[in-house]
SEPALUM-406715 format. One line per 8 residues: for each residue x, y negated, z of N, C-alpha, C. Coordinates in Angstrom, 3 decimals. Example, Ala and Ser with C-alpha at 12.3 -4.5 7.8 and 13.67 -1.06 7.14 Angstrom:
2
13.190 5.690 7.800 12.300 4.500 7.800 13.200 3.300 7.800 ~ 12.850 2.250 7.080 13.670 1.060 7.140 12.900 -0.030 7.870
This chain:
252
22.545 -12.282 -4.800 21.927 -12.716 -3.554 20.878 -13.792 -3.809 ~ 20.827 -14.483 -4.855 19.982 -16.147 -5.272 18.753 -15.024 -5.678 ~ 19.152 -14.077 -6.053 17.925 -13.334 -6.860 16.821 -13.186 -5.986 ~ 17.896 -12.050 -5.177 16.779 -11.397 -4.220 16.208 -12.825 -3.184 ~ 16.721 -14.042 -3.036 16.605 -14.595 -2.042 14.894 -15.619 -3.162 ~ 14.841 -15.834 -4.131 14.317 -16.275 -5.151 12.569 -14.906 -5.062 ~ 13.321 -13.714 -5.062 11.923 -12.679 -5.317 11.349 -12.712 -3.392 ~ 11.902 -13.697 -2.704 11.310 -13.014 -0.988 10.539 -14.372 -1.270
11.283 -15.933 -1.634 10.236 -16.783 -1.544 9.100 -16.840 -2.389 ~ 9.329 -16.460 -3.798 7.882 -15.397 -4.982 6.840 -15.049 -4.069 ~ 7.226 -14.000 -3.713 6.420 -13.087 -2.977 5.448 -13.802 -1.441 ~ 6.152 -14.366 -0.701 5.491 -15.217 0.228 4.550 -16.030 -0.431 ~ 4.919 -16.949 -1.472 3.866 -18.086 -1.844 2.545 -16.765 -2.925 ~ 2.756 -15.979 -3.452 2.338 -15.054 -4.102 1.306 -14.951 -2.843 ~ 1.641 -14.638 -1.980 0.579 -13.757 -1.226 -0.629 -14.845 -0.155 ~ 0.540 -16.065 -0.138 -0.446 -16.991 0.725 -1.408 -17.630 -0.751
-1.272 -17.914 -1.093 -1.950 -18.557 -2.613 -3.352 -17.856 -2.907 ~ -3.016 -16.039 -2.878 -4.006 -15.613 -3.456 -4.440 -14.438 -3.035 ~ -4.625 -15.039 -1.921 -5.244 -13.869 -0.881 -6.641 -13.410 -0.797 ~ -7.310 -14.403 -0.704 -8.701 -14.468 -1.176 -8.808 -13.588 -2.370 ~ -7.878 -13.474 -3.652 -8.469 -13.576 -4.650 -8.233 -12.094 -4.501 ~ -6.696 -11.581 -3.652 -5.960 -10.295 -3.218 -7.058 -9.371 -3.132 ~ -8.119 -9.780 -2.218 -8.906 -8.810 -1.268 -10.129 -8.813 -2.413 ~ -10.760 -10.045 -3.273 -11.964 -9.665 -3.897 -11.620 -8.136 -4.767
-10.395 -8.285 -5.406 -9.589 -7.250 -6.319 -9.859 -5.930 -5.659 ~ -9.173 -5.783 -4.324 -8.633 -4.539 -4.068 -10.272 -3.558 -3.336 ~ -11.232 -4.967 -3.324 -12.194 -4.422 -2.938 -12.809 -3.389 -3.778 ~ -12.759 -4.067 -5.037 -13.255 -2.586 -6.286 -12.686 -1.691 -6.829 ~ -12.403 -1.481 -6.687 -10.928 -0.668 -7.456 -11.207 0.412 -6.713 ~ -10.224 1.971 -7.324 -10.181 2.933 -6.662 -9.115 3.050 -5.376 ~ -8.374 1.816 -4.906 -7.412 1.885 -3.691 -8.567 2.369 -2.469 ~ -9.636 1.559 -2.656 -10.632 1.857 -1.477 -10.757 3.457 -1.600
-11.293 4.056 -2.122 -11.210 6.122 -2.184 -10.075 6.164 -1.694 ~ -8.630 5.638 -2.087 -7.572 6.398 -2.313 -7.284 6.424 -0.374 ~ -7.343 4.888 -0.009 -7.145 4.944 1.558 -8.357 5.268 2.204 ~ -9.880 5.439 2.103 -10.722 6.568 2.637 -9.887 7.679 2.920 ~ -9.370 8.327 1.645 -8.863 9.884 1.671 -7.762 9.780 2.996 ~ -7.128 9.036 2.415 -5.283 9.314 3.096 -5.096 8.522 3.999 ~ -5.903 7.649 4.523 -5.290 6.612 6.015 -6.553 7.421 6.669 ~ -8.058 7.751 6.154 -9.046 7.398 7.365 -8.602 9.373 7.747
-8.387 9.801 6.439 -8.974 11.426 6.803 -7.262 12.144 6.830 ~ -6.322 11.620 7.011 -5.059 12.266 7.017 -4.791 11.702 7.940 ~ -3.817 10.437 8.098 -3.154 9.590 8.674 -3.738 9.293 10.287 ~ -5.135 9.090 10.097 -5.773 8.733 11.376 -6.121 10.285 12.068 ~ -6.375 11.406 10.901 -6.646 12.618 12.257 -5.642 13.272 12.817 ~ -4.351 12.966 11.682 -2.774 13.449 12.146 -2.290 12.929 13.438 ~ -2.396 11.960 13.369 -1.802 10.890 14.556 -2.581 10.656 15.588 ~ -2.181 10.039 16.491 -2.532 8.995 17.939 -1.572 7.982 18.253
-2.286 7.369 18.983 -1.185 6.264 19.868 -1.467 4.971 19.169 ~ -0.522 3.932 19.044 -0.614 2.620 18.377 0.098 2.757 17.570 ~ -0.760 2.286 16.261 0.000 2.433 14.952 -0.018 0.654 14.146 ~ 1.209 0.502 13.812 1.375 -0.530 13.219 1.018 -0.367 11.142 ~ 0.190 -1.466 10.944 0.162 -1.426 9.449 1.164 -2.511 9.137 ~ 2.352 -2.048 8.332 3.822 -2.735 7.877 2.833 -3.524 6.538 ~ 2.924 -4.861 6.394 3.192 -5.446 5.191 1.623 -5.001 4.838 ~ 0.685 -5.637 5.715 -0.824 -5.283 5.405 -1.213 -6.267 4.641
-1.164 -7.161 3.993 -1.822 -7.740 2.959 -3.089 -8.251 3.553 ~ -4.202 -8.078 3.332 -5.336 -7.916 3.470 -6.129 -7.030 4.600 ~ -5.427 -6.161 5.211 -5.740 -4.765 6.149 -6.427 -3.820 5.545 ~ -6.045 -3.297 4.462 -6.835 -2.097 3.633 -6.886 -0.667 4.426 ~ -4.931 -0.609 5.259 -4.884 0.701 5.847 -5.457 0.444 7.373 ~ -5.542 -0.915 7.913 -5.837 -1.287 9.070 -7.575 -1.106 9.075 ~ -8.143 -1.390 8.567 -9.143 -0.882 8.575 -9.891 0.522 8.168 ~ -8.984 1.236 8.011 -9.212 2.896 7.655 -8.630 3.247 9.014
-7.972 3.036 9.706 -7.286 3.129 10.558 -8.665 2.778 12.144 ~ -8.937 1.372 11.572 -10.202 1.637 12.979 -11.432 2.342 12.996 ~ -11.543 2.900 11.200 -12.470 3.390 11.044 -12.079 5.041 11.612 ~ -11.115 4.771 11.891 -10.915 6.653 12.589 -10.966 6.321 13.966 ~ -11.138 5.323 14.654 -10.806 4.956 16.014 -9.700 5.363 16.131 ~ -8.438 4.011 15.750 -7.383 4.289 16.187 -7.015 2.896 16.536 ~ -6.161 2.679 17.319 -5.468 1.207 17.966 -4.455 1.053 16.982 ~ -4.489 -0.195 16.163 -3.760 -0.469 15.042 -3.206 -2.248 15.615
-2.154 -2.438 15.140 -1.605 -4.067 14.617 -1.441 -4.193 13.535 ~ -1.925 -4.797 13.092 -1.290 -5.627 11.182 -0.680 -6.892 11.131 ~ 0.568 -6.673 10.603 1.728 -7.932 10.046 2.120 -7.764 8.870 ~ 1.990 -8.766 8.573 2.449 -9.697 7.339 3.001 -10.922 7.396 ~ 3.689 -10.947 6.094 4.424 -12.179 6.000 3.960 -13.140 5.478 ~ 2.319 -13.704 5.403 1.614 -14.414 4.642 0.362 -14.445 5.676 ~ 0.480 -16.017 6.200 -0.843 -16.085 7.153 -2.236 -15.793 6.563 ~ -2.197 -16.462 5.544 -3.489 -15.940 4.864 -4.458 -14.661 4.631
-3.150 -13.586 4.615 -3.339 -12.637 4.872 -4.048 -12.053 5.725 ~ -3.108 -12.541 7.094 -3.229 -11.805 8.060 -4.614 -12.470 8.643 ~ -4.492 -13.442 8.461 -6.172 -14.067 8.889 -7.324 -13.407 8.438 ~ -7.389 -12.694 6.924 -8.124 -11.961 6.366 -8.835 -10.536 6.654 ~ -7.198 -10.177 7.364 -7.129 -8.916 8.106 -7.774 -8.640 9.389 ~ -7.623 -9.846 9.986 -8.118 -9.861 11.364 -9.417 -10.323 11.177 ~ -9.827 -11.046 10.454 -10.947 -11.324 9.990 -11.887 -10.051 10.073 ~ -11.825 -9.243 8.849 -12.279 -7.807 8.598 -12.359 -6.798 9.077
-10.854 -6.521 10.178 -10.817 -5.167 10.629 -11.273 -5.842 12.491 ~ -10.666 -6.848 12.958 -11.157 -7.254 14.549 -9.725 -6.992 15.190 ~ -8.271 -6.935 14.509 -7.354 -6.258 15.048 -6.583 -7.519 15.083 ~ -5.418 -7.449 16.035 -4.404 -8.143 16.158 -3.783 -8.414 14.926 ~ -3.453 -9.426 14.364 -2.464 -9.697 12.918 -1.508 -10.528 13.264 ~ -0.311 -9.792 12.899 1.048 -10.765 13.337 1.525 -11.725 12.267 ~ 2.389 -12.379 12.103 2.771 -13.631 10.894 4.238 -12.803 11.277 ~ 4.865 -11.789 10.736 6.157 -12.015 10.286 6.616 -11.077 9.487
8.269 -11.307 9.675 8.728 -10.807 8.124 9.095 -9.091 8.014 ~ 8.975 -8.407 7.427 9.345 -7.109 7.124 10.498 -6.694 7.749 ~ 11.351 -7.319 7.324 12.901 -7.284 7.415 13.452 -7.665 8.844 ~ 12.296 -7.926 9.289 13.115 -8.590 10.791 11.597 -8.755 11.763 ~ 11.480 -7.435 12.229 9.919 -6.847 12.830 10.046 -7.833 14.213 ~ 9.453 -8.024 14.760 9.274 -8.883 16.013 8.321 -7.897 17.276 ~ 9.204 -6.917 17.109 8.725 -5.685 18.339 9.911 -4.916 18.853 ~ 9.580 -4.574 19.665 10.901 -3.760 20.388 10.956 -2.133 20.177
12.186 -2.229 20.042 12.384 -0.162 19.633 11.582 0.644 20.319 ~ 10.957 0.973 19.425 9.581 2.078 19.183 8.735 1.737 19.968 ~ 8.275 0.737 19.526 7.054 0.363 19.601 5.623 0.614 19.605 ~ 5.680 1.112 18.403 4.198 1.827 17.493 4.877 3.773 17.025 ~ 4.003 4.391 18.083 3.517 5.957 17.322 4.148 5.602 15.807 ~ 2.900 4.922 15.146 3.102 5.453 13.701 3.286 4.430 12.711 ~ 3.890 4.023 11.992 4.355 2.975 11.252 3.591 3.291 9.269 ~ 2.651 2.452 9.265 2.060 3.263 8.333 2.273 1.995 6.759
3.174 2.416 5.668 3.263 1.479 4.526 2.294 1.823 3.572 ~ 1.370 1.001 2.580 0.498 1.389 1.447 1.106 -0.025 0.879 ~ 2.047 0.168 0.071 2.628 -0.582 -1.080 2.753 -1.994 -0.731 ~ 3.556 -2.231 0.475 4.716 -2.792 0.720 5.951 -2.819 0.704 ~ 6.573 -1.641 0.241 7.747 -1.779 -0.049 8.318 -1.458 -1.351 ~ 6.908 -1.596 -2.090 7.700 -2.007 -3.556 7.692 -2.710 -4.331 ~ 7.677 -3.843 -3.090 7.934 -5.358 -2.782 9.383 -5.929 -2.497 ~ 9.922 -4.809 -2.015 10.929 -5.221 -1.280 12.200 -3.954 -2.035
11.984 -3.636 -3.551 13.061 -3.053 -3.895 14.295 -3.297 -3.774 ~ 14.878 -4.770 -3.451 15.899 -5.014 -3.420 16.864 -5.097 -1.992 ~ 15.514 -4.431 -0.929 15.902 -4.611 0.682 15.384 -3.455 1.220 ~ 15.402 -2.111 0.660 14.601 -1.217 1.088 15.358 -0.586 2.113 ~ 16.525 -0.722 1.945 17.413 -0.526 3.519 17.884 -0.886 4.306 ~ 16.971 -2.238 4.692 16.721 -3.405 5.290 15.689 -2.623 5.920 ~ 14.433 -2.678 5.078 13.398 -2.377 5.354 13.186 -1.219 6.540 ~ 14.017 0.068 6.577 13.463 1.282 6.535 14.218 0.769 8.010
15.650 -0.044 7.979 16.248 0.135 9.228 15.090 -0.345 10.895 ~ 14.629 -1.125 9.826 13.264 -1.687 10.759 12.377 -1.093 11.612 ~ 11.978 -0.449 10.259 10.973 0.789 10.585 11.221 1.827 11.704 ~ 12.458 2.513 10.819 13.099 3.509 12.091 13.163 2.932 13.307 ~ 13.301 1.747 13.956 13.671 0.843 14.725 12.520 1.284 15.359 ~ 11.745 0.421 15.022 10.077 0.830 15.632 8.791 1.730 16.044 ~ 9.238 2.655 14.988 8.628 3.679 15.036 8.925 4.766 15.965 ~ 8.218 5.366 16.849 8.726 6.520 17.604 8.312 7.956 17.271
7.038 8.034 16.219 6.768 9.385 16.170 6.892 9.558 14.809 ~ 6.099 8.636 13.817 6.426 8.947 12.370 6.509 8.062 11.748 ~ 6.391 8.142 10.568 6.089 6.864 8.812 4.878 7.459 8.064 ~ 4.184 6.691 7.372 3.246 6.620 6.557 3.299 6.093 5.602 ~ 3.517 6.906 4.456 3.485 5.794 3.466 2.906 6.052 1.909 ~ 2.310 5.323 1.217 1.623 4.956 -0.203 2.506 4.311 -0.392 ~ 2.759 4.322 -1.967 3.633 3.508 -2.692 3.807 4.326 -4.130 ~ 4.080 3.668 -5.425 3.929 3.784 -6.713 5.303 4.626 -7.071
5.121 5.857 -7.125 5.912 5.990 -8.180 6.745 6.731 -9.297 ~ 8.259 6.607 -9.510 8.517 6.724 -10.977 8.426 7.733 -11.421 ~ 7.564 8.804 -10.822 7.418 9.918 -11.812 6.573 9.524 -12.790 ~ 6.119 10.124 -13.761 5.041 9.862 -14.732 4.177 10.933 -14.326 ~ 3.284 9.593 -14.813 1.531 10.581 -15.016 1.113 11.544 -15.743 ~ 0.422 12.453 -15.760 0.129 13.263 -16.785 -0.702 12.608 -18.173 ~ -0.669 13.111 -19.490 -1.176 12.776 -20.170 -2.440 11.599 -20.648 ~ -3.227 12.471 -19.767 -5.174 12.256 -19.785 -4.690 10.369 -18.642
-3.932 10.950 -18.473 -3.721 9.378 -17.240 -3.409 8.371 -17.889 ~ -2.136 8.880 -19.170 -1.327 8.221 -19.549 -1.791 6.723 -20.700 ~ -3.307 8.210 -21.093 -3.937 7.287 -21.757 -5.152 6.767 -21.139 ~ -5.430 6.577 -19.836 -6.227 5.867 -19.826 -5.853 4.410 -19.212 ~ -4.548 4.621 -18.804 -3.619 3.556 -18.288 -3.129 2.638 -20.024 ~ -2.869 3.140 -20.958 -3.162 2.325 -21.962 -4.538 1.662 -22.128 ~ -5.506 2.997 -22.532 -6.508 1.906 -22.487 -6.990 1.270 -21.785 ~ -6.596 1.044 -20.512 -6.575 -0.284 -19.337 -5.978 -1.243 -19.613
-5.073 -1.175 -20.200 -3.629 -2.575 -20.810 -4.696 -3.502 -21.537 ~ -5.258 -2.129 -22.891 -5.904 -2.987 -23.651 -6.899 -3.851 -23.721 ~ -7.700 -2.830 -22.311 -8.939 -3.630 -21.890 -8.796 -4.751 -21.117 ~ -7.879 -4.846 -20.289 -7.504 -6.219 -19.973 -6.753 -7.349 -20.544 ~ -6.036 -6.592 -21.571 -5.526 -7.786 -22.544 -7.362 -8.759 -23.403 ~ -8.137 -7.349 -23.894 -9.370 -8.269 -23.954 -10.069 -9.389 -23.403 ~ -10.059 -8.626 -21.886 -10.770 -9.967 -21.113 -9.975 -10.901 -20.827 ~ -8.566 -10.806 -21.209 -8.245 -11.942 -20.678 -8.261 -13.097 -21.549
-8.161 -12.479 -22.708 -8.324 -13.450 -24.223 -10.145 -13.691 -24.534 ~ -10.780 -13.056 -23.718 -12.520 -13.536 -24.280 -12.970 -13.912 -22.184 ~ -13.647 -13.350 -21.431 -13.974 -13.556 -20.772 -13.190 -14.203 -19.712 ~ -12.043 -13.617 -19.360 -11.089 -15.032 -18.414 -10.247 -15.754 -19.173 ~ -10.638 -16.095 -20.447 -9.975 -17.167 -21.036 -10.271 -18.367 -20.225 ~ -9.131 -19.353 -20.047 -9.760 -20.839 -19.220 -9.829 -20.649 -17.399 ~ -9.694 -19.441 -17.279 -9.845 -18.749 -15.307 -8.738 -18.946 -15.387 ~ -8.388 -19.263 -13.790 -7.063 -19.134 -13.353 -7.085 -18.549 -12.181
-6.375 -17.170 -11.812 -6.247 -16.476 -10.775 -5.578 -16.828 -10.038 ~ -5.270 -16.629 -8.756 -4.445 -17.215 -7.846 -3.408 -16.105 -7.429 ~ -3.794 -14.725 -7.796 -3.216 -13.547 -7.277 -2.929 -13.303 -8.429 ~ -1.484 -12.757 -8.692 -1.108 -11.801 -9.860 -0.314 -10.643 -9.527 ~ 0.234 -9.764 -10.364 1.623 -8.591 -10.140 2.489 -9.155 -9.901 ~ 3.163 -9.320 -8.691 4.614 -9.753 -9.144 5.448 -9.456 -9.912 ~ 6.533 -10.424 -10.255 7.643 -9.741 -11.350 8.202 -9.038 -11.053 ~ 8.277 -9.124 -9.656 9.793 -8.376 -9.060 9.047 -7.174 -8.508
8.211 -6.585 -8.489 7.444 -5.182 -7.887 7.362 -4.357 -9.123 ~ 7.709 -3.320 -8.155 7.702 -2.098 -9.182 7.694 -0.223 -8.504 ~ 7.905 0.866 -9.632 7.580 1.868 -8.705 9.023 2.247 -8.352 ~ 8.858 3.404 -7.218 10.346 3.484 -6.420 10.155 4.785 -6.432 ~ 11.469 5.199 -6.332 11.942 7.173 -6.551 11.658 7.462 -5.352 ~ 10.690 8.545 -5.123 10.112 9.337 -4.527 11.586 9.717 -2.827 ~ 12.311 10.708 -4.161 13.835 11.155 -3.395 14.208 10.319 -2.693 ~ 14.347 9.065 -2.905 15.084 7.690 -2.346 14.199 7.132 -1.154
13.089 7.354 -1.147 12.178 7.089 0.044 12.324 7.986 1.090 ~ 12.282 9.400 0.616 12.438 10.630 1.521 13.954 10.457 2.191 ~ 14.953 9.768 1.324 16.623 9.979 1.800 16.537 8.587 2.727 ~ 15.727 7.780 2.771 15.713 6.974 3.453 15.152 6.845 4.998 ~ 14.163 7.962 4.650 13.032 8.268 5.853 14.529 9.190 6.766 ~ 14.447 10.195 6.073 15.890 11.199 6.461 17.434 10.473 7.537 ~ 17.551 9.185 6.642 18.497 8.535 7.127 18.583 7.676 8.388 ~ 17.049 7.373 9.348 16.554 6.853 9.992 16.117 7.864 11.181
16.723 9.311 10.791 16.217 10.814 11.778 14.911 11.065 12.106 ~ 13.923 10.904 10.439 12.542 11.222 10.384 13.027 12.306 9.681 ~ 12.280 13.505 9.529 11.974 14.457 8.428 10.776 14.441 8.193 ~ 11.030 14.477 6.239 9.493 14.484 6.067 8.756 16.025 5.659 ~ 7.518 15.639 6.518 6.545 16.657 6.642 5.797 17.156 5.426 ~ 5.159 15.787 4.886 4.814 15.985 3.446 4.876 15.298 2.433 ~ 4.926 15.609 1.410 5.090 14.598 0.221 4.096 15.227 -0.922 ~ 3.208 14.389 -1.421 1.733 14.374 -2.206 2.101 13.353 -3.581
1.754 13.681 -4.789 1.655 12.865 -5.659 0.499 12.715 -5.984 ~ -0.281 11.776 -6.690 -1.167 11.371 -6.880 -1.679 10.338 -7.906 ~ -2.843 10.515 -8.729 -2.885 9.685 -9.829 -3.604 8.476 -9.557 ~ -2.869 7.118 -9.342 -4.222 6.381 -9.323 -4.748 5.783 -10.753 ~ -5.871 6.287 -10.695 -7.038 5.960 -11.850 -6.954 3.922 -12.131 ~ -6.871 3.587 -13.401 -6.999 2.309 -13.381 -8.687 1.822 -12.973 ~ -8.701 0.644 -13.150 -10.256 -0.027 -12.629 -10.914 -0.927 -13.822 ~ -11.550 -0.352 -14.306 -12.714 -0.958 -15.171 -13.464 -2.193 -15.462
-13.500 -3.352 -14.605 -14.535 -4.203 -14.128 -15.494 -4.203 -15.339 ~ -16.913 -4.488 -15.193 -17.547 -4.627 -13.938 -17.538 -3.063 -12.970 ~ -17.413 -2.037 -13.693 -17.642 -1.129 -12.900 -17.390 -0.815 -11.699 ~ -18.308 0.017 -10.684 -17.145 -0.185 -8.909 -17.469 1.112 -8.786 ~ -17.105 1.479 -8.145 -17.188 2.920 -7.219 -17.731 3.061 -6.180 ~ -18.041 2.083 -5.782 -18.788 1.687 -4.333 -20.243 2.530 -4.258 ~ -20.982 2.602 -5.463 -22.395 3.649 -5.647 -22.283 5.344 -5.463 ~ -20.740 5.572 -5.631 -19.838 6.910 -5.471 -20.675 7.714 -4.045
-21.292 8.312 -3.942 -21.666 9.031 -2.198 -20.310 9.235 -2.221 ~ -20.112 9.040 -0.235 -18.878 9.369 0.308 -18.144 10.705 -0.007 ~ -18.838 11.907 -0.102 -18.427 13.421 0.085 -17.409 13.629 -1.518 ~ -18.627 12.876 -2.404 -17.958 12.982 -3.653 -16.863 12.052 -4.370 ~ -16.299 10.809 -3.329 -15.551 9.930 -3.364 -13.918 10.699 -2.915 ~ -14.327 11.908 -1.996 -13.376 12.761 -1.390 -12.970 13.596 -2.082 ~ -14.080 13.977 -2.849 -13.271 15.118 -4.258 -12.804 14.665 -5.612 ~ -13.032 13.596 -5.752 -12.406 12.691 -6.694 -10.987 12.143 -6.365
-10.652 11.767 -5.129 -9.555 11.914 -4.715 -8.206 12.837 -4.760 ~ -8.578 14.177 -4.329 -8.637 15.396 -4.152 -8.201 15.886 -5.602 ~ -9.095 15.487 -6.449 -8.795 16.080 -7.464 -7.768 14.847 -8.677 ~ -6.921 14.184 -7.961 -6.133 13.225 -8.554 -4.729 13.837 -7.772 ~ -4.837 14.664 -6.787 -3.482 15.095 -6.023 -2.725 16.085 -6.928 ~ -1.239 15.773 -6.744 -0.350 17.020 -7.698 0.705 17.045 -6.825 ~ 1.442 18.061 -7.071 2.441 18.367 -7.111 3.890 17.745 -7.211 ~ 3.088 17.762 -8.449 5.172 17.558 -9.446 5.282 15.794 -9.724
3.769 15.136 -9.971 4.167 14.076 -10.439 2.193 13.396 -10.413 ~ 3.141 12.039 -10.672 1.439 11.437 -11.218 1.994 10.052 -10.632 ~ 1.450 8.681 -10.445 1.763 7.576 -10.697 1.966 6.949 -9.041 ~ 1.492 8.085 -8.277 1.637 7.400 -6.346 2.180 8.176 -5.824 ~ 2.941 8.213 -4.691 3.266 9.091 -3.990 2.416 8.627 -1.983 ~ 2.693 9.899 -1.762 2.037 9.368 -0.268 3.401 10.517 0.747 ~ 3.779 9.714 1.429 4.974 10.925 2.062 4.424 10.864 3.821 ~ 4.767 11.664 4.483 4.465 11.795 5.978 5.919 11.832 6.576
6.218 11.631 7.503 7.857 11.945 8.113 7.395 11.667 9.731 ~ 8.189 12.645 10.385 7.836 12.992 11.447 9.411 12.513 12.609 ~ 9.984 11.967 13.416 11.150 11.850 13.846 11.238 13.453 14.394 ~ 12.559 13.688 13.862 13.826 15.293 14.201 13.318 15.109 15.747
């Protein structure tokens, strides 16, 4: 119990600390394609109604979300955050905790997670009881995991290790980031998300694996035309396995 109670206060100061530094990050990287694809062009044409973004960080899905014209809230457990969020997207941002939602049963259409809850491995049925709580039509969710990647992935996710072990020993030698990985985050079994969604009287509709590509700096993707940002996506989706999963669940 000291553990998990030790990885919730981590994670809070984690996220108020380096929020700023959260959003310069997630700005380049391929997460931006990945939620183009799956919040603006799935999630937002699937759905209606008011959809809550669980554990928005920054508002990555909240703003894919208004970019479909949809009525969204974003909460988090880190003001900084949520200031960021509301900042960016123009949406309501709440200050609270995962585990203990501050809305009334079914609340929000659609309850949408992009890797918040594998944050919370040690409360994920905490978490979900929440969710189900709130949610009246479905779940949404991104999140990492433990299948393995295919090969061509496998190694370019090494040579990402290495390339950042470089810069961190020549070019951010002497930098100090404010944002890091947490210790306590990690990827979560696919099955165990679905038995969870299941256990809350969602069935899920779909389940997508997906590779996310590591990030290069300086390089961005941002010069990418949109159309071809979509087939790059597209062409990271599988089947059987690869390093993300994205699941849909619909309430029975």
């Amino acid at each position: 119990m000291r553990n998990a109670c030790d990885a919730r206060k981590h994670e809070m100061a984690l996220g108020e600390a380096g929020a700023e530094d959260y959003e310069r990050g997630i700005s380049k990287t391929g997460w931006t394609l990945i939620h183009e694809y799956f919040v603006s062009g799935r999630w937002g044409r699937k759905f209606n109604g008011l959809f809550l973004d669980y554990g928005c960080g920054t508002g990555l899905v909240a703003r894919n979300l208004v970019r479909a014209r949809r009525n969204v809230v974003a909460m988090d457990i880190s003001k900084s955050m949520c200031k960021i969020a509301k900042d960016i997207c123009g949406v309501e941002a709440v200050v609270a905790d995962c585990l203990h939602l501050p809305f009334t049963n079914r609340a929000f259409s659609i309850i949408c997670v992009s890797g918040a809850l594998h944050h919370l491995r040690q409360h994920l049925e905490s978490a979900f009881l929440e969710i189900g709580r709130c949610a009246r039509r479905g779940i949404c969710i991104i999140e990492p995991s433990t299948t393995p990647p295919g090969p061509v992935l496998r190694l370019l996710l090494l040579l990402h290790r290495v390339y950042e072990g470089f810069l961190h020993r020549t070019a951010y030698r002497g930098m100090r980031r404010k944002y890091t990985h947490s210790v306590f985050e990690g990827p979560l079994d696919p099955h165990k998300l679905q038995a969870l969604c299941e256990k809350q009287g969602f069935k899920v509709s779909e389940l997508k694996f997906f590779n996310h590509f590591p990030y290069f700096p300086p390089f961005s993707v941002s010069f990418v035309p949109e159309r071809l940002r979509r087939h790059l996506v597209k062409g990271m989706i599988s089947r059987e396995h690869g390093t993300d999963v994205e699941i849909i669940a619909e309430r029975c």
